[in-house]
C-alpha positions, 0 to 999 in steps of 0.5 A: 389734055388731048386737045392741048396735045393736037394744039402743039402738034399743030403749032409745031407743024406750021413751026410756031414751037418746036418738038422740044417744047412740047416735051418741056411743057409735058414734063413740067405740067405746063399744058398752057403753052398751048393755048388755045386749045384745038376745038373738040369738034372733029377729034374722034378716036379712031383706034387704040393699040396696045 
């Protein structure tokens, strides 16, 4: 999911999609919009706040 995510964040920062649509994708569970997922290499969990 995580990689679906950084997808939509990076379509919506070279204005492919918009904001919106990611909350629509979210709420209706339709995490294909965002394919292809952004590659797993690279992606590192730097820290988690609660």
């Amino acid at each position: 999911m995580v990689r679906y995510i950084v997808s939509a964040i990076f379509k919506v920062g070279r204005h492919v999609i918009d904001s919106k649509d990611i909350r629509q994708a979210l709420y209706n569970r339709n995490e294909q919009k965002f394919n292809p997922k952004a590659k797993a290499r690279g992606l590192h969990l730097i820290e988690i706040t609660y």
